[in-house]
C-alpha positions as CSV (number, residue, x, y, z in Angstrom):
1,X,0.6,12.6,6.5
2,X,3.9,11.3,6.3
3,X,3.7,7.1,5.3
4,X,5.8,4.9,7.9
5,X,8.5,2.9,6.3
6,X,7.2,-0.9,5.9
7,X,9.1,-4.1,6.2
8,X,9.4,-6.5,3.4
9,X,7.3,-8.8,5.2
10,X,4.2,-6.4,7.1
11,X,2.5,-9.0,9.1
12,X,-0.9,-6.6,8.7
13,X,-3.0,-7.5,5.4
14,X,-5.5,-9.8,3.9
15,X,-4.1,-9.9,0.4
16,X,-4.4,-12.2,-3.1
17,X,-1.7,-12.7,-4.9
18,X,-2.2,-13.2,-8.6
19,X,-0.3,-15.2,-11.1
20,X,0.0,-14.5,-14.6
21,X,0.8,-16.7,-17.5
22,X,3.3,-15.7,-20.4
23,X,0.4,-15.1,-22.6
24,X,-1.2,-12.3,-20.5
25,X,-0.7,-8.7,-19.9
26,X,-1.2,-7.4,-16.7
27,X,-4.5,-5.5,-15.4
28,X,-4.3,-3.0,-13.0
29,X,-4.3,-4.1,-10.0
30,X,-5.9,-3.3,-6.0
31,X,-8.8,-4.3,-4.4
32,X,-8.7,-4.5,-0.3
33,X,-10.2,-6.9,1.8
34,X,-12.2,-5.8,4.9
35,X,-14.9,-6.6,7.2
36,X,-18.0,-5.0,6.9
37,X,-21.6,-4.1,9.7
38,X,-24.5,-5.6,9.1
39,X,-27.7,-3.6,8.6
40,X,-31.2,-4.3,8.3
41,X,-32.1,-5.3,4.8
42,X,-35.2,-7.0,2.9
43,X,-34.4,-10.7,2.2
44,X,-33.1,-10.4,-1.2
45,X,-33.7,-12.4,-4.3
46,X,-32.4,-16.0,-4.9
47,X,-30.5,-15.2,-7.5
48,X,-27.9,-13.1,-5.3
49,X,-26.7,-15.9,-2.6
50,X,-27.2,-18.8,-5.4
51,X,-24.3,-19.2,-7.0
52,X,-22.2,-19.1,-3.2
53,X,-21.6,-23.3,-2.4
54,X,-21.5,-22.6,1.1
55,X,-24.6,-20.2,1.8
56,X,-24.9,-21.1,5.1
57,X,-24.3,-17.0,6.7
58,X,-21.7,-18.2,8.5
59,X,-19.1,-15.2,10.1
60,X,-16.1,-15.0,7.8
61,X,-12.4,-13.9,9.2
62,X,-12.1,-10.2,9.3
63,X,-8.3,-10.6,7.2
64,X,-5.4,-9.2,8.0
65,X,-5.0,-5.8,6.6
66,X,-6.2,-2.6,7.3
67,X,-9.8,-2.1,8.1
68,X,-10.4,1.6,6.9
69,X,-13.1,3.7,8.9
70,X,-16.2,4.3,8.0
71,X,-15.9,0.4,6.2
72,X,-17.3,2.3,3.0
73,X,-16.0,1.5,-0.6
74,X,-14.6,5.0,-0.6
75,X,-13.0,4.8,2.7
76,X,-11.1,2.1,1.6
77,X,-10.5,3.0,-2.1
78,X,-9.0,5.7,-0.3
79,X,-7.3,4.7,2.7
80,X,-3.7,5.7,3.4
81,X,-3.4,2.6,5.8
82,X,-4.0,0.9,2.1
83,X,-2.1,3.1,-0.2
84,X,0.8,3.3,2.1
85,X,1.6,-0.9,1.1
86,X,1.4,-0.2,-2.5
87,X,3.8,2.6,-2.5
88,X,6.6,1.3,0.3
89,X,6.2,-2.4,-1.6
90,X,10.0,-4.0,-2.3
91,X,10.2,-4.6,-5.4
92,X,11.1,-8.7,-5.9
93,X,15.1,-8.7,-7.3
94,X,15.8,-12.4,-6.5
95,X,16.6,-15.3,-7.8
96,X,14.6,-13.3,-11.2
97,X,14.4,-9.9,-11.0
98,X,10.6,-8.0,-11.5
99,X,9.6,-4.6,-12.6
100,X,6.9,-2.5,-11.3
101,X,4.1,-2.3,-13.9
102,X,1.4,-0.4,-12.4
103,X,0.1,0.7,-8.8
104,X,-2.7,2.0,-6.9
105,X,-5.5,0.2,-9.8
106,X,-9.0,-0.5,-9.4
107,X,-8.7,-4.5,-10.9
108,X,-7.3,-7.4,-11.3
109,X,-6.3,-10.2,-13.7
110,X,-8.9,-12.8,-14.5
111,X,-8.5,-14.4,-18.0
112,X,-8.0,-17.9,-19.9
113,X,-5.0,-17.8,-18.5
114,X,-5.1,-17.0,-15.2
115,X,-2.9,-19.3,-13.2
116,X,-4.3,-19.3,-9.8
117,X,-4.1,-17.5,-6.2
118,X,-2.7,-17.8,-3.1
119,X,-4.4,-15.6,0.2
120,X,-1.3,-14.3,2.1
121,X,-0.9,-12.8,5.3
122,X,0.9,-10.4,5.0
123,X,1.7,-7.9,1.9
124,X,5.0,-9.3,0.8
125,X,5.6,-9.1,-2.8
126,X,9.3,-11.5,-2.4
127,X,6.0,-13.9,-1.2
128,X,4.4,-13.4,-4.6
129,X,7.7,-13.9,-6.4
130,X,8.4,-17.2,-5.0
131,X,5.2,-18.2,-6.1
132,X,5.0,-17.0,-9.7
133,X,9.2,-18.6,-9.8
134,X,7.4,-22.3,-8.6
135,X,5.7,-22.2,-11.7
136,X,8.6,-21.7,-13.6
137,X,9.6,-19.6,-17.0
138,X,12.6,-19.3,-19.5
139,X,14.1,-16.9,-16.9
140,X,13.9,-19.6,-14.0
141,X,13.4,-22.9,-15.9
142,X,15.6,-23.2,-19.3
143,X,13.9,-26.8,-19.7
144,X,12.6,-27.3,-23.1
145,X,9.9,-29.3,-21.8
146,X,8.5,-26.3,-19.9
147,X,4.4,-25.9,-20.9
148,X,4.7,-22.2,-22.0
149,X,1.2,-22.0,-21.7
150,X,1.5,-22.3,-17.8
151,X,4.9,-20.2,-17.2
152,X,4.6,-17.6,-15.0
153,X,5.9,-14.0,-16.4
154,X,4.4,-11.7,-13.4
155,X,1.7,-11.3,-10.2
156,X,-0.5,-9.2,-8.8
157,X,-0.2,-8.3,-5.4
158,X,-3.7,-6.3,-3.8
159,X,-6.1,-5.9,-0.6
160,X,-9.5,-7.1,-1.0
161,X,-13.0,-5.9,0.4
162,X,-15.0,-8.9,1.0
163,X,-18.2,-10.0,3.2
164,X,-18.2,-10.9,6.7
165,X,-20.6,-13.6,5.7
166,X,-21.0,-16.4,3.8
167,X,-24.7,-15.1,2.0
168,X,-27.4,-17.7,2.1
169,X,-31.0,-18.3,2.2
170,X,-31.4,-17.2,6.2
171,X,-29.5,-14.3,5.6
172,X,-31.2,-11.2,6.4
173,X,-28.4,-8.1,6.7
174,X,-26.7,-6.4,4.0
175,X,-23.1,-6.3,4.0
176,X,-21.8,-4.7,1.0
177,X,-23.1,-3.7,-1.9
């Protein structure tokens, strides 16, 4: 199946962009975001909806990106909709110019210092770019002032497969597991 040619900007995808400090390497890098059915489930255990503030099993958004069919982990691990993004993706060039590190992972970047992340929607790396360059780095900010610790060197740009509900006490359906 042939992939369709994507704009820069694809108005069609739930996605996180990632930023990364100068002190981190990159981790590969895609997870999707999806809704998923409910089906009958025992209540679970306490310890499973505890540590979520809102638990209240309120609906979630369905996001913006592809919703792969049957909403499986390996339907959308595998999804061309998905893969499609990652491979047509523009490569950011201004005002800094960004190399492509990795595609098509299983992760992303979660460390001491991790700078934060922005929900976008749609799957526009320039998006990213803007983002990480608002933080600032030798490239973008020759101030000698600039924290190091907090520059920006690169992003991650993925889908994400999350619940449709906010899990909570009441909650009685399984989502995703």
């Amino acid at each position: 199946m042939a992939a369709a040619t994507l704009p820069s900007t694809t108005p069609f995808s739930p996605l996180t962009a990632t930023i990364l400090p100068s002190i981190s390497t990159p981790t590969p890098t895609i997870t999707a975001t999806t809704i998923t059915t409910t089906t009958p489930h025992p209540r679970l255990p306490t310890d499973l909806y505890q540590y979520n503030s809102q638990g209240d099993c309120a609906p979630q958004p369905a996001g913006y990106g592809p919703h792969p069919t049957p909403d499986t982990p390996g339907a959308f691990y595998d999804s061309p909709a998905i893969h499609s993004f990652a491979f047509q993706a523009p490569i950011p060039k201004f005002p800094t110019a960004y190399a492509l590190a990795f595609s098509l992972a299983e992760a992303s970047y979660s460390d001491r210092g991790y700078l934060g992340h922005y929900e976008l929607e749609a799957y526009s790396p320039d998006v990213c770019a803007a983002h990480c360059n608002a933080y600032g780095s030798e490239r973008t900010s020759p101030d000698a002032s600039l924290d190091h610790e907090q520059e920006c060197k690169g992003f991650n740009i993925y889908f994400e497969r999350s619940p449709s509900i906010h899990l909570g006490p009441e909650w009685s359906g399984i989502l995703m597991l």
